[in-house]
VOGU-3710 file (C-alpha; in Angstrom, 3 decimals, decimal comma):
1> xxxxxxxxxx> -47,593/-254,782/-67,652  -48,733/-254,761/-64,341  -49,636/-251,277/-62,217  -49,317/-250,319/-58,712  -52,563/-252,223/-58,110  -51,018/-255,199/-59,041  -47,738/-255,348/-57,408  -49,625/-253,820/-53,954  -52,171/-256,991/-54,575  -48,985/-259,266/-54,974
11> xxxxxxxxxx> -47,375/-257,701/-51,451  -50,558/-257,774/-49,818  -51,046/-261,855/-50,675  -47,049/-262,255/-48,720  -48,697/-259,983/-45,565  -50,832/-263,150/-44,503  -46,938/-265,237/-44,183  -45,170/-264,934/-40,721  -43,295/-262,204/-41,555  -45,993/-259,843/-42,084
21> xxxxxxxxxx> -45,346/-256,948/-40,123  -42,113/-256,815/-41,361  -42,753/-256,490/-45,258  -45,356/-253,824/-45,002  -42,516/-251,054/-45,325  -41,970/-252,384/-48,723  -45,295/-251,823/-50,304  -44,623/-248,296/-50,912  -41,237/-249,046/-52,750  -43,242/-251,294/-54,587
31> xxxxxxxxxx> -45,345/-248,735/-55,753  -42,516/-246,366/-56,750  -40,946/-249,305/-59,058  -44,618/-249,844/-60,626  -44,717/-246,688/-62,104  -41,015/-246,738/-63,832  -42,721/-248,374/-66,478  -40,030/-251,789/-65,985  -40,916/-254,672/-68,209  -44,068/-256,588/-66,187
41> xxxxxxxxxx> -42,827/-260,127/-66,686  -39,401/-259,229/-64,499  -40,738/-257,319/-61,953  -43,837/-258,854/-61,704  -41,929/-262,354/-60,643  -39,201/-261,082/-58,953  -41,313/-259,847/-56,212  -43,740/-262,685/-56,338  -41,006/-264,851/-56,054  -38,899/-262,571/-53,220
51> xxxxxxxxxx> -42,909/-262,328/-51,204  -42,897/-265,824/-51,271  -39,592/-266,344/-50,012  -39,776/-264,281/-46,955  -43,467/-265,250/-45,761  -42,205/-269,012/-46,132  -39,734/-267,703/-43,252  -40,182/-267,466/-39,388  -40,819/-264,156/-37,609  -37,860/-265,005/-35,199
61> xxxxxxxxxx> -35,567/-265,604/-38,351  -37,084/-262,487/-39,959  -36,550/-260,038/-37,141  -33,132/-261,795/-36,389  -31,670/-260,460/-39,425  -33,603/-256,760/-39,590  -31,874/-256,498/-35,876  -28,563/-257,536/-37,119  -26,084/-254,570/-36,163  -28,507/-253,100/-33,496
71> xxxxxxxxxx> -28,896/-253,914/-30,029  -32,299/-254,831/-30,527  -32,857/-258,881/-30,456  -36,903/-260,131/-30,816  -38,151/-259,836/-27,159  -36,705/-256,291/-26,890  -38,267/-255,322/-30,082  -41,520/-256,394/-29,256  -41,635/-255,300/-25,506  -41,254/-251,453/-27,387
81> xxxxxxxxxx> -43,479/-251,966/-29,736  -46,242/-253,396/-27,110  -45,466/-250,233/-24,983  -45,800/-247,665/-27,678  -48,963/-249,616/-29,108  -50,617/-249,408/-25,241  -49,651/-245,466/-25,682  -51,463/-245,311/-28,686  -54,730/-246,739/-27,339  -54,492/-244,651/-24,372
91> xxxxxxxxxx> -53,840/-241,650/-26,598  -57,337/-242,827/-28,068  -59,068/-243,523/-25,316  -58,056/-240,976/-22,518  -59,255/-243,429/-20,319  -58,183/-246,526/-17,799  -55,247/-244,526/-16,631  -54,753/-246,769/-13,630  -54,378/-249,504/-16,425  -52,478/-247,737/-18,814
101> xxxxxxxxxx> -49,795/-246,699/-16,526  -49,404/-249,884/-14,514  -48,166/-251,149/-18,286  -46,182/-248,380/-18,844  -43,934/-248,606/-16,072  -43,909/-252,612/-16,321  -42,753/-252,689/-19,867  -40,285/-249,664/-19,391  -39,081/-251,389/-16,017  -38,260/-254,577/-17,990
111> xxxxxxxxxx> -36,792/-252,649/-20,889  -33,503/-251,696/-19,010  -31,927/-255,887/-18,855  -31,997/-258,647/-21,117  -33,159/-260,324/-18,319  -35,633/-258,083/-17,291  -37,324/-257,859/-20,732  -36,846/-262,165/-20,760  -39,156/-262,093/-17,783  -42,259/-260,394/-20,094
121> xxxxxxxxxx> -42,878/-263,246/-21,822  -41,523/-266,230/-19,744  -43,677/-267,075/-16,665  -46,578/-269,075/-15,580  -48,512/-267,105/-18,071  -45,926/-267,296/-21,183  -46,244/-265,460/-24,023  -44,001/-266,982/-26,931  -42,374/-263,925/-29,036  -42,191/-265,428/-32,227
131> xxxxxxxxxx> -45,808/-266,386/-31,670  -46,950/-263,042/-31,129  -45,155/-262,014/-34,093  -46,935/-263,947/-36,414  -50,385/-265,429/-34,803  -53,732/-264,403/-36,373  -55,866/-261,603/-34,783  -58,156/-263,912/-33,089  -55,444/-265,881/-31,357  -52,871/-263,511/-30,831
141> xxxxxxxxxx> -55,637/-261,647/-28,201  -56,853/-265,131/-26,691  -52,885/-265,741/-26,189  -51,742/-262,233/-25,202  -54,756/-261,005/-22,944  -53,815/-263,197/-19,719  -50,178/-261,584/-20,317  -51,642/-257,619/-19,873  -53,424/-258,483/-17,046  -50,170/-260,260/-15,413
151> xxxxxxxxxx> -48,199/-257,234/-16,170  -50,480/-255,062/-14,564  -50,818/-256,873/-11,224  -46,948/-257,738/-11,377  -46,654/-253,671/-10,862  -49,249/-252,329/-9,097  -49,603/-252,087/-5,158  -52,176/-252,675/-3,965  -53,269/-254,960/-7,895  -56,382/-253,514/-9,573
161> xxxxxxxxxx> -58,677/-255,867/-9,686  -57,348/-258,023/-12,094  -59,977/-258,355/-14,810  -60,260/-255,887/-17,592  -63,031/-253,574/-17,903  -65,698/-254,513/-20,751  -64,794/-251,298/-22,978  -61,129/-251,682/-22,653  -61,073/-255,367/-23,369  -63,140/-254,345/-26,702
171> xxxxxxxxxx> -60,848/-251,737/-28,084  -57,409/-253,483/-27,157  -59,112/-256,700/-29,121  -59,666/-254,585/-31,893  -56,976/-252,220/-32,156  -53,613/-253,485/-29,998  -52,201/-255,911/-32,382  -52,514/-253,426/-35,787  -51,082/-250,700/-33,084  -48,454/-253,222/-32,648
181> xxxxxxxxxx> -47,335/-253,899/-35,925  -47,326/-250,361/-36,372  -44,951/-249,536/-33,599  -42,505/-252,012/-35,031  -42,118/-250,595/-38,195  -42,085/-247,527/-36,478  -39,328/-248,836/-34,314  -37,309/-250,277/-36,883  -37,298/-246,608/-38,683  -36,226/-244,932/-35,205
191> xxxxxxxxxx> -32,545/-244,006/-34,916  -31,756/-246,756/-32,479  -32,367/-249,207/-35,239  -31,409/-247,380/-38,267  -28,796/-249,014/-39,606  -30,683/-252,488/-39,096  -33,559/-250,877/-41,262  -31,660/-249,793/-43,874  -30,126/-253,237/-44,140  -33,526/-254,700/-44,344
201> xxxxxxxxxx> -34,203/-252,496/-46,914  -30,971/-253,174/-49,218  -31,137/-256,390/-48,808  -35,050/-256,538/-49,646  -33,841/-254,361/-52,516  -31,001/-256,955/-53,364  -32,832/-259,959/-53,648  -35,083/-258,425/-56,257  -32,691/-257,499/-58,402  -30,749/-260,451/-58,336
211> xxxxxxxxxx> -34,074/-262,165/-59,898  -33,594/-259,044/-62,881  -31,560/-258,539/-65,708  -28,250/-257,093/-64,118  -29,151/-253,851/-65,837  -32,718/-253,613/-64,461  -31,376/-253,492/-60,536  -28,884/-250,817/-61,246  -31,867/-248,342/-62,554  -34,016/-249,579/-59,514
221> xxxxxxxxxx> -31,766/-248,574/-56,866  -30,781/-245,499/-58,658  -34,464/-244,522/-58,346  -35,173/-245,156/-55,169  -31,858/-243,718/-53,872  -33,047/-240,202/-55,320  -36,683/-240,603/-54,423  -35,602/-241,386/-50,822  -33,276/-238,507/-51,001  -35,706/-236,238/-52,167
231> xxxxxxxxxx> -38,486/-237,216/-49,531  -36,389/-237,187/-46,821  -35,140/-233,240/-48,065  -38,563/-232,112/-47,617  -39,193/-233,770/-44,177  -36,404/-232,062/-42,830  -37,520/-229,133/-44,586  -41,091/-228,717/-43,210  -39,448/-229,882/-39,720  -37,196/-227,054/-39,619
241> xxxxxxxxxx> -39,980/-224,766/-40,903  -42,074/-226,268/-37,763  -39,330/-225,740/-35,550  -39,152/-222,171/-36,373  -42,739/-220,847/-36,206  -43,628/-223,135/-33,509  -40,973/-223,961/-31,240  -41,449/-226,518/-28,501  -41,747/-225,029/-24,740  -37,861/-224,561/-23,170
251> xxxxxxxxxx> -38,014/-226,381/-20,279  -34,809/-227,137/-18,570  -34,396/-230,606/-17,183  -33,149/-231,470/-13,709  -29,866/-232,756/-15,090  -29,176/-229,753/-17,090  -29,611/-227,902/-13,889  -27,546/-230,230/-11,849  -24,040/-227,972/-10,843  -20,996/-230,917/-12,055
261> xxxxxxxxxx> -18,409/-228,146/-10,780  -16,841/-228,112/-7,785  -18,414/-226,299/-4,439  -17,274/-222,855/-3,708  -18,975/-222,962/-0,727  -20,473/-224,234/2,618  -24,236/-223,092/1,030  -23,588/-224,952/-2,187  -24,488/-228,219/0,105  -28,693/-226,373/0,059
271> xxxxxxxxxx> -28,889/-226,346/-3,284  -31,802/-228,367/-4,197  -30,433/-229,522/-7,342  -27,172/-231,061/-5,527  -29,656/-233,546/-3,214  -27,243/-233,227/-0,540  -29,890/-234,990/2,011  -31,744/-237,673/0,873  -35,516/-236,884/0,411  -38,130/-238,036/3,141
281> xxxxxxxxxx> -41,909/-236,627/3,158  -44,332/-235,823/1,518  -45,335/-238,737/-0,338  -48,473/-238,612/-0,359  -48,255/-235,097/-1,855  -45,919/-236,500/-4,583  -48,403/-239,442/-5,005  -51,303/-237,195/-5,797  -49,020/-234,665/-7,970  -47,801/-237,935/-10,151
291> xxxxxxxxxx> -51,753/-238,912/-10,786  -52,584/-235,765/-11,462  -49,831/-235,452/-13,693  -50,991/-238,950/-15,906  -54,342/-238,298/-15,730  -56,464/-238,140/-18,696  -59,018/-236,069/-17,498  -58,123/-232,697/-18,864  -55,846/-232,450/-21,827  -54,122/-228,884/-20,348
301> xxxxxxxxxx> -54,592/-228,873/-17,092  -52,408/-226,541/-14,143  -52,076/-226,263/-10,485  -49,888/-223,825/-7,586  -47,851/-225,195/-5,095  -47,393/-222,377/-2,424  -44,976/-222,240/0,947  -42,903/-220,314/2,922  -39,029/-219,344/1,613  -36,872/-222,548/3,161
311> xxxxxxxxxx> -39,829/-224,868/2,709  -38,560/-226,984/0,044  -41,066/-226,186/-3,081  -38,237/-226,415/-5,524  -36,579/-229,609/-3,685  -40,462/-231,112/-3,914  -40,964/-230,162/-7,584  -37,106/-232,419/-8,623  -38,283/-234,808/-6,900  -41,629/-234,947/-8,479
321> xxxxxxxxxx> -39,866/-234,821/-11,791  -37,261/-237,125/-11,342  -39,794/-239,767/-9,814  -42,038/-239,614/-13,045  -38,871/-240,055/-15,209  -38,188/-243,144/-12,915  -41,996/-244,678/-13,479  -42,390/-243,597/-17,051  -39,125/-243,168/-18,712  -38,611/-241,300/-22,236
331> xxxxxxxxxx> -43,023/-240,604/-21,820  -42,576/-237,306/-20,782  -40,857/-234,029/-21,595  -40,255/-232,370/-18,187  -38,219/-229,528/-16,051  -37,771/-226,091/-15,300  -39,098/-222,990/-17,368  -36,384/-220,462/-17,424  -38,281/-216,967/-16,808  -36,416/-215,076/-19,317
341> xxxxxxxxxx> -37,956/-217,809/-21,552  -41,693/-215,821/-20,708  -40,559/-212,433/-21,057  -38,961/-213,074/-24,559  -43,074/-213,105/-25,696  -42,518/-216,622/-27,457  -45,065/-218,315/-25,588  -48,115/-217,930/-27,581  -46,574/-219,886/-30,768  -45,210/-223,099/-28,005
351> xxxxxxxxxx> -46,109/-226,308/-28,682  -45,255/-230,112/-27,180  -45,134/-233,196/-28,946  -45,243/-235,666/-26,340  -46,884/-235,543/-23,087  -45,291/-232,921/-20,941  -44,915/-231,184/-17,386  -43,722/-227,478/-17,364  -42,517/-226,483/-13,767  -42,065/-222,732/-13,158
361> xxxxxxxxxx> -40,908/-221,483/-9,653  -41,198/-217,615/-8,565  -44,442/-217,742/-10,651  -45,521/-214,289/-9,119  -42,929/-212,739/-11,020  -44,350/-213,204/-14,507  -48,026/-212,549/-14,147  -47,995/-210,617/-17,162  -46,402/-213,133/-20,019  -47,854/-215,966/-17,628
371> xxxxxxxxxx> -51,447/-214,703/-18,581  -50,806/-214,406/-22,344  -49,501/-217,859/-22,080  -52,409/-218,964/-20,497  -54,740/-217,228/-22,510  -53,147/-218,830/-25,687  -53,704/-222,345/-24,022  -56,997/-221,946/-23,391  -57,819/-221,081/-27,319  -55,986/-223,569/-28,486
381> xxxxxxxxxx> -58,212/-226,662/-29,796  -57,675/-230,034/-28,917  -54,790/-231,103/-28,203  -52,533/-234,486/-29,226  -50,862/-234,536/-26,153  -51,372/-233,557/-22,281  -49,726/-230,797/-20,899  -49,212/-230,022/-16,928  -47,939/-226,973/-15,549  -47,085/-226,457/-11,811
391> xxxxxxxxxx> -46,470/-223,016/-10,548  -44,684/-222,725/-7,452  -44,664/-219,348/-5,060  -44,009/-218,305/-1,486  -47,956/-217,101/-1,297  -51,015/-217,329/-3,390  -52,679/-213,806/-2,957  -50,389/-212,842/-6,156  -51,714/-215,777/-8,366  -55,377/-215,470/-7,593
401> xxxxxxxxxx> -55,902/-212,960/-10,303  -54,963/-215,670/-13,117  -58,106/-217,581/-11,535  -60,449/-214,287/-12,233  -63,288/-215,960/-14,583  -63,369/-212,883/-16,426  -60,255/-214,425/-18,373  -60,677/-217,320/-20,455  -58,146/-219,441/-18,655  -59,516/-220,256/-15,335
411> xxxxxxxxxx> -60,908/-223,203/-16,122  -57,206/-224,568/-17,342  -56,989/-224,806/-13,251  -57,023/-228,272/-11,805  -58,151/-226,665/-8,169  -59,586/-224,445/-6,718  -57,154/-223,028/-4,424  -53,057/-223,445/-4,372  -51,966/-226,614/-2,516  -50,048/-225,937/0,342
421> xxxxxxxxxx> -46,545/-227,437/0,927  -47,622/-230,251/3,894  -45,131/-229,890/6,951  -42,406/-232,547/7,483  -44,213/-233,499/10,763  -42,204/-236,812/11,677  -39,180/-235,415/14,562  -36,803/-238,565/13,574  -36,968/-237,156/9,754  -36,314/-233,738/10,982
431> xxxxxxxxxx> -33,504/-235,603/12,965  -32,096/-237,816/10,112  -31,875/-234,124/8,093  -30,022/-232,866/10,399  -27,323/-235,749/10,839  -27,159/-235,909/6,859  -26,491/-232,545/6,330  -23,670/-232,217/9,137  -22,084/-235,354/7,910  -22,074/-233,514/4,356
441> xxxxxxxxxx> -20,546/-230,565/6,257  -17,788/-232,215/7,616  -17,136/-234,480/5,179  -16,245/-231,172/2,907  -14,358/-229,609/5,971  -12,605/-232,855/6,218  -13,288/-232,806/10,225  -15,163/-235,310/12,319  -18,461/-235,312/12,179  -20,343/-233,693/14,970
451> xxxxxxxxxx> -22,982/-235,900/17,042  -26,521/-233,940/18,136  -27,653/-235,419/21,452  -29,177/-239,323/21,159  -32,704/-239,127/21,388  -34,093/-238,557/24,999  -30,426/-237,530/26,287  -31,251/-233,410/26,280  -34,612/-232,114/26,569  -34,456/-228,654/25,176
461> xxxxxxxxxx> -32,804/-229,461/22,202  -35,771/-231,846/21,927  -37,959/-229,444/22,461  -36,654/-227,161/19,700  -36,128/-229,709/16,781  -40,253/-230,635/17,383  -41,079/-226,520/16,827  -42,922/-225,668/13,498  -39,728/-223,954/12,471  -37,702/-227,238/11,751
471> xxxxxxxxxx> -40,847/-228,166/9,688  -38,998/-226,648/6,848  -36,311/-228,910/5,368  -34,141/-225,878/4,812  -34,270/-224,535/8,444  -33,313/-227,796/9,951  -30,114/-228,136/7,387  -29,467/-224,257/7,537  -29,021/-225,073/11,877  -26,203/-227,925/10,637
481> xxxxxxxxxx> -24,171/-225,390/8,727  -24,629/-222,831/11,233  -22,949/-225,385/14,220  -19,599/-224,457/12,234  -19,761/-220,571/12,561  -17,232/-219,241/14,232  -14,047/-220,631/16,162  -13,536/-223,570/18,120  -15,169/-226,765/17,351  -18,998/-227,517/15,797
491> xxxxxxxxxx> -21,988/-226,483/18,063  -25,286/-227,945/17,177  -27,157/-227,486/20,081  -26,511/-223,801/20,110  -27,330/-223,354/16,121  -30,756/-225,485/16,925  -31,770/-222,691/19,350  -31,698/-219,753/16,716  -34,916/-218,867/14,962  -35,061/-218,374/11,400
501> xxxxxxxxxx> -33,686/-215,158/10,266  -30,754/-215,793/13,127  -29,454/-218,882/10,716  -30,098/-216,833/7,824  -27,558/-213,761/9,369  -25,251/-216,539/10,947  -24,765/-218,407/7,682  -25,005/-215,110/5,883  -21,653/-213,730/7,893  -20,138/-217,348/7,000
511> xxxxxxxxxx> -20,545/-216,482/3,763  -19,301/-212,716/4,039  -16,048/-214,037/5,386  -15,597/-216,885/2,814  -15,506/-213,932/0,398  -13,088/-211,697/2,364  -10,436/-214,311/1,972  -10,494/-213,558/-1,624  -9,293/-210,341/-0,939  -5,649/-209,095/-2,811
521> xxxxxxxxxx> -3,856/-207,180/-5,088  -5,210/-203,786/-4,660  -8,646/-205,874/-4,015  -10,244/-205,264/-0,598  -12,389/-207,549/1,432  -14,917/-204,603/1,894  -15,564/-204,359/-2,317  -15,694/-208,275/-2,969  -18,922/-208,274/0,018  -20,146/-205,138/-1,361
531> xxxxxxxxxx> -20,350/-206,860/-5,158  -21,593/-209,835/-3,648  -24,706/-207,557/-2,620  -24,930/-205,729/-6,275  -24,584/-209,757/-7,756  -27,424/-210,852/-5,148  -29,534/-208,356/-6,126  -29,627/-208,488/-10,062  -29,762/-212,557/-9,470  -26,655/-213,152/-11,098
541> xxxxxxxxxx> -24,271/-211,986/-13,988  -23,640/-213,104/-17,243  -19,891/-213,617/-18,801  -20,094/-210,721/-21,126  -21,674/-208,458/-18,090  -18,803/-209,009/-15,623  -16,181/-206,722/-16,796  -18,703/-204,163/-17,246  -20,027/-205,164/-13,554  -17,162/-204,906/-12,167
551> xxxxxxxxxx> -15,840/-201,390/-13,723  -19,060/-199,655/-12,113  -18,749/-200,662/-8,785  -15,084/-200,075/-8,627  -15,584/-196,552/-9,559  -18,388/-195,711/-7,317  -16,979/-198,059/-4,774  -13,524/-195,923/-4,746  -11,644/-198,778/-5,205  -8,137/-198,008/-6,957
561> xxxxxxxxxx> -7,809/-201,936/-8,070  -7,378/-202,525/-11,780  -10,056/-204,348/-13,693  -8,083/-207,331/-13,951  -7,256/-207,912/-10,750  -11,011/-206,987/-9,702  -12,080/-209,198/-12,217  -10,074/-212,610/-11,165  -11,347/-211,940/-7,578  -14,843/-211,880/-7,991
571> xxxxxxxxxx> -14,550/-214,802/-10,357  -12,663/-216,459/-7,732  -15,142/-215,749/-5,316  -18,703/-215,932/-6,741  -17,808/-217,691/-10,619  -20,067/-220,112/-12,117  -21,071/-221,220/-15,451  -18,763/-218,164/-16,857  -20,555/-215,870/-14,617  -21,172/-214,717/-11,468
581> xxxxxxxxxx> -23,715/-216,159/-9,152  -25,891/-214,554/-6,101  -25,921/-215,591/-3,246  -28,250/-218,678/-2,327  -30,325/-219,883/-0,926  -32,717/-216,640/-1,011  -33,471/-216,115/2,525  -29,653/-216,016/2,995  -29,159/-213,631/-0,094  -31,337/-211,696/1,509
591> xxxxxxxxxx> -29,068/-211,839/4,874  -26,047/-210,823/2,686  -27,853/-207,764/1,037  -29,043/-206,316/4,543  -25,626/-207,408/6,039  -24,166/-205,147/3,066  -26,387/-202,032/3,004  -26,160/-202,007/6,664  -22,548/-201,534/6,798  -22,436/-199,097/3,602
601> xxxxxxxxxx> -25,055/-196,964/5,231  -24,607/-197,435/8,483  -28,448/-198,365/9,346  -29,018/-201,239/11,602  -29,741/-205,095/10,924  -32,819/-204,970/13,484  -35,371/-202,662/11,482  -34,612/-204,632/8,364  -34,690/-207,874/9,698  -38,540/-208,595/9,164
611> xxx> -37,872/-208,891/5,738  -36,587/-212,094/5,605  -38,873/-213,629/8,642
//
């Protein structure tokens, strides 16, 4: 009877046909069957026979039917497999990245039609599908070369030059058609095209045993059932035991940080996450923060972003994750590290499994577990995957020490010094701000929109929108919401002559008298601004802490409200994802808190006021 040897000899014969990357899969259920000790003559034929058939078959017809009951057809299937086989060789070669990522964002563009992914392989440099399915090493790279280097000029601007470079040519010759037929069976084993795998499978399985005795077929596919049953216990096994002593990093993407609620207020429309005003700036800063982010050259690599409170380093780093998303989508695993994550001491047992950018804002405020972290990093040995981490901060001075050689570390820094926020220099940007954001305004007033003065038509308020203090997104949009303080209708020209910390104490008493309206049932408007100061300064409160929260402050507060009935105000007021929620942006928390204390204690706003400068 023949052995394993035999039967992989017989598969291997079929792998030459035109379905050969498809039947690979099958080899190791061959092997299984081989050793069940089934009478040689059968088997033997059957597959012979069921080889035969399917490499007399086309790749189109072959792929056809494995897709049947996915929403993968041929062209789709291959433009995946292409991209994940480029992925591979850059994974290899950490090299090229101009090249690499030019592809990427080609085939991933083309990936989100029909029509799009139709226009890979149908131009003036065609590249058949079924073809490239099927075509021999030699002239499957002599067909498919002119189509990389299309793909590359058709998305970058300004085109590399459009030949490949001697080294890459020679590995992507060697290597990109076996990383190819990999990716498909990988593909075809992925959940989006489970089911069509598993009737590829069956139906492999079927035609075997309809060349068997009718007993023979039963037995096979009771043994394969209960080997694949068993195998696939243990992966999920050791994948769970993986998941617990290594977890991967807990970054928080920009969507799950994206408030879907309604707005309980005017300063919901500066949260960065909301993209109330369309982004303009910086793009050259984003530019060289996306090629440092794809770059090969170090496989853990960090940098600090540093400006001033109101500057927009959080706005900045959503937009620098949401563009790589948009250029690369499903390559990386990116967002926000929660800080509680670092102080929880997990961060030494982290890990990533794809390439990955880890933003943390407030980065001063976790030196401590930040150092561990890095520390850990920096012992770690090589690494399957890139990681990036950006920390962002108001100032540097408090970062410098995790650039001290004396700790291991330093070197995991991609400069050497924090990169500064640039300036949003251009007046008609500041200008275009300012309209956006007092459009937004109204629009949630439901009031006409107030008009700033036409260009040339008043030359203070000029004057003012050109000074470095409306070089800060948040100052310029902070001046829109302040136009509606007070009674009588919008003033924009008066809110554009404030400095800084007078928006911040303007929009900061808007916000004090939002809450006062709360105010009820035994509930006084003095308590509701004096919890939104104890809320501000703990940074928020969780469900379970409200009640407690709430009990304290009463007491010492002298309020003679029940809990209830303090309990439905705040929530009314300052609620939130169950909780309660400070005050925000920080520079007008900070407004609120002074605001607060000042009245409680009866201290001026004057000597505080440098604070928040």
């Amino acid at each position: 009877m023949p052995g394993v040897r035999e039967l992989l000899t017989a598969g291997a014969a079929a792998l030459t046909g035109s379905p050969g990357i498809l039947i690979g899969p099958t080899l190791a259920t061959l092997a299984k069957w081989a050793v069940t000790g089934k009478p040689a003559e059968a088997l033997g034929d059957a597959v012979a026979s069921v080889f035969s058939d399917l490499a007399a078959e086309s790749a189109e017809d072959a792929i056809e039917r494995i897709s049947a009951g996915s929403s993968g057809d041929l062209e789709r299937i291959l433009a995946l497999a292409i991209r994940d086989a480029l992925r591979i060789a850059y994974k290899n070669l950490k090299a090229w990245p101009e090249w690499f990522v030019a592809w990427d964002a080609r085939l991933s563009d083309a990936l989100k039609s029909p029509e799009a992914t139709e226009s890979l392989f149908h131009s003036e440099t065609p590249a058949n599908p079924v073809y490239l399915a099927q075509a021999p090493a030699a002239e499957w790279w002599e067909k498919f070369e002119p189509v990389l280097v299309r793909w590359a000029g058709e998305w970058s601007a300004p085109p590399p030059v459009l030949v490949l470079p001697p080294l890459l040519r020679d590995h992507l010759t060697a290597n990109l058609q076996p990383y190819t037929h990999a990716a498909v069976l990988h593909l075809l084993r992925g959940e989006a095209n489970q089911r069509a795998w598993v009737a590829y499978q069956q139906r492999f399985l079927e035609r075997i045993a309809a060349q068997l005795p009718a007993d023979s077929g039963k037995e096979i596919r009771a043994i394969d059932v209960k080997l694949d049953d068993l195998k696939s216990d243990i992966a999920k096994l050791s994948e769970q035991v993986e998941r617990l002593a290594h977890p991967l990093i807990p970054i928080a993407t920009v969507a799950r940080r994206t408030p879907t609620g309604r707005m309980r207020s005017d300063l919901d429309l500066l949260d960065p996450y909301r993209r109330t005003v369309r982004y303009q700036g910086r793009e050259s800063q984003l530019d060289s923060m996306l090629q440092w982010v794809a770059s090969a050259r170090q496989p853990i690599s960090i940098r600090v972003v540093v400006g001033r409170a109101g500057s927009g380093k959080t706005r900045f780093a959503i937009e620098l994750l949401n563009l790589l998303e948009e250029r690369h989508p499903g390559w990386f695993s990116a967002g926000f590290l929660p800080k509680p994550e670092l102080d929880q001491g997990a961060p030494r047992t982290w890990r990533w499994d794809r390439p990955t950018l880890v933003v943390l804002d407030y980065a001063s405020a976790v030196l401590t577990p930040l150092r561990a972290w890095f520390d850990a990093l920096s012992r770690l040995e090589e690494q399957e995957h890139p990681l990036r981490i950006l920390l962002l901060d108001r100032q540097a001075g408090s970062l410098e020490s995790l650039r001290n050689p004396s700790w291991g570390h330093a070197d995991l820094f991609d400069d050497t010094k924090p990169d500064p926020l640039e300036e949003i220099e251009d007046i008609e940007q500041r200008r275009e701000q300012l309209k956006a954001m007092l459009h937004a305004a109204a629009t949630r007033r439901g009031v006409p929109m107030p008009v700033p003065p036409p260009p040339g038509t008043n030359g203070e308020f000029e004057r003012r929108l050109a000074l470095p203090l409306f070089a800060d997104p948040l100052c310029v949009q902070m001046a829109a919401l302040a136009s509606f303080a007070g009674d009588g209708p919008p003033r924009v020209v008066e809110a554009m002559a404030m400095n800084r910390t007078g928006l911040a104490f303007a929009l900061a008493e808007m916000e004090r008298a939002r809450l006062r309206r709360f105010a009820g049932d035994g509930v006084s408007p003095e308590f509701l601004t004096h919890l939104a100061v104890c809320v501000t300064l703990t940074g928020g409160l969780e469900e379970a802490e409200v009640d407690e929260a709430a009990a304290r402050e009463a007491k010492a507060f002298g309020s003679g409200a029940s809990l209830e009935s303090c309990r439905e105000a705040v929530k009314r007021a300052m609620g939130g994802g169950g909780g309660l929620l400070p005050v925000k942006p920080d520079i007008i928390g900070e407004a609120v808190v002074m605001l607060g204390t000042q009245n409680e204690a009866g201290s001026g706003a004057n000597s505080e006021s440098s604070q928040i400068r």
